[in-house]
C-alpha positions, 0 to 999 in steps of 0.5 A, spaced: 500 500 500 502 507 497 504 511 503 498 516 501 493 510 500 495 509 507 494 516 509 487 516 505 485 511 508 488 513 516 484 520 515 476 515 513 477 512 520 476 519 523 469 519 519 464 517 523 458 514 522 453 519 525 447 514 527 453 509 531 454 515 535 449 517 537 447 509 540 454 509 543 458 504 539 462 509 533 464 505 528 468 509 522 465 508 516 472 503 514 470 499 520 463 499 517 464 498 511 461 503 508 467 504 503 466 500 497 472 502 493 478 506 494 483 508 488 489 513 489 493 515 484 500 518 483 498 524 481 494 524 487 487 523 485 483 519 491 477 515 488 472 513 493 465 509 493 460 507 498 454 504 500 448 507 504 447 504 510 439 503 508 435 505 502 432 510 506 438 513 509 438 520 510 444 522 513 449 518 507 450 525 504 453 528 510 457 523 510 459 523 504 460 530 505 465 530 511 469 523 508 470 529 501 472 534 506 476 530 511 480 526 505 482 532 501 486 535 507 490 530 507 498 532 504 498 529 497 491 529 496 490 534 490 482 531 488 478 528 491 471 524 487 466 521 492 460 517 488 455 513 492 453 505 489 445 504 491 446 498 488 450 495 495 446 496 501 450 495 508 449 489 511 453 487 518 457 482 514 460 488 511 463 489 518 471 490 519 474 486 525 474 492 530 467 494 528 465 488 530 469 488 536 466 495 538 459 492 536 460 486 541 462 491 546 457 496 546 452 489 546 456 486 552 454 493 556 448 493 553 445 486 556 450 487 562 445 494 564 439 489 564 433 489 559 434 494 553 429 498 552 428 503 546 428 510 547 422 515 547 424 521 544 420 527 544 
């Protein structure tokens, strides 16, 4: 792997996605497999698609925001292209080895609390 591939792909592990925050177990969108395709050239043109979580997800076109805005700061990055591919929703099995481990974790919590319950906003 090229040192700015390397890079590239250090700076989508600091991309979260929002709705793993928000339930207490964040997961990057590398370690949830959001990312689909990722091409770096010597020229330093990054290539990146990626799946919706859902076909209802609302939030991807943020996320595909901030992984636009996040990658284009890394040195070396001279452009960046992200596109969607709605032909590949997400499954769990599109999970990275850490994101299952953070997953497991949050669930090991979860059950160590007592019933799950889910939450009533308002």
């Amino acid at each position: 792997m090229s040192a700015l591939r390397e890079s590239v792909t250090e700076a989508l592990g600091n991309v979260f996605d929002p709705c793993s925050v928000s339930t207490g177990a964040p997961l990057s969108v590398i370690d949830m497999g959001l990312v689909t395709e990722l091409t770096v050239n010597d020229a330093g043109v990054v290539t990146i698609a990626m799946r919706p979580t859902s076909a209802m997800c609302t939030l991807i076109a943020g996320i595909m925001t901030q992984v636009e805005e996040i990658v284009a700061r890394v040195p070396g990055v001279s452009s960046v292209q992200v596109s969607l591919h709605n032909n590949s929703m997400w499954t769990e099995a599109n999970l990275s080895e850490a994101g299952r481990r953070i997953l497991e974790g949050r669930r090991r919590r979860l059950r160590a609390q007592g019933t799950v319950r889910p939450r009533i906003s308002r």
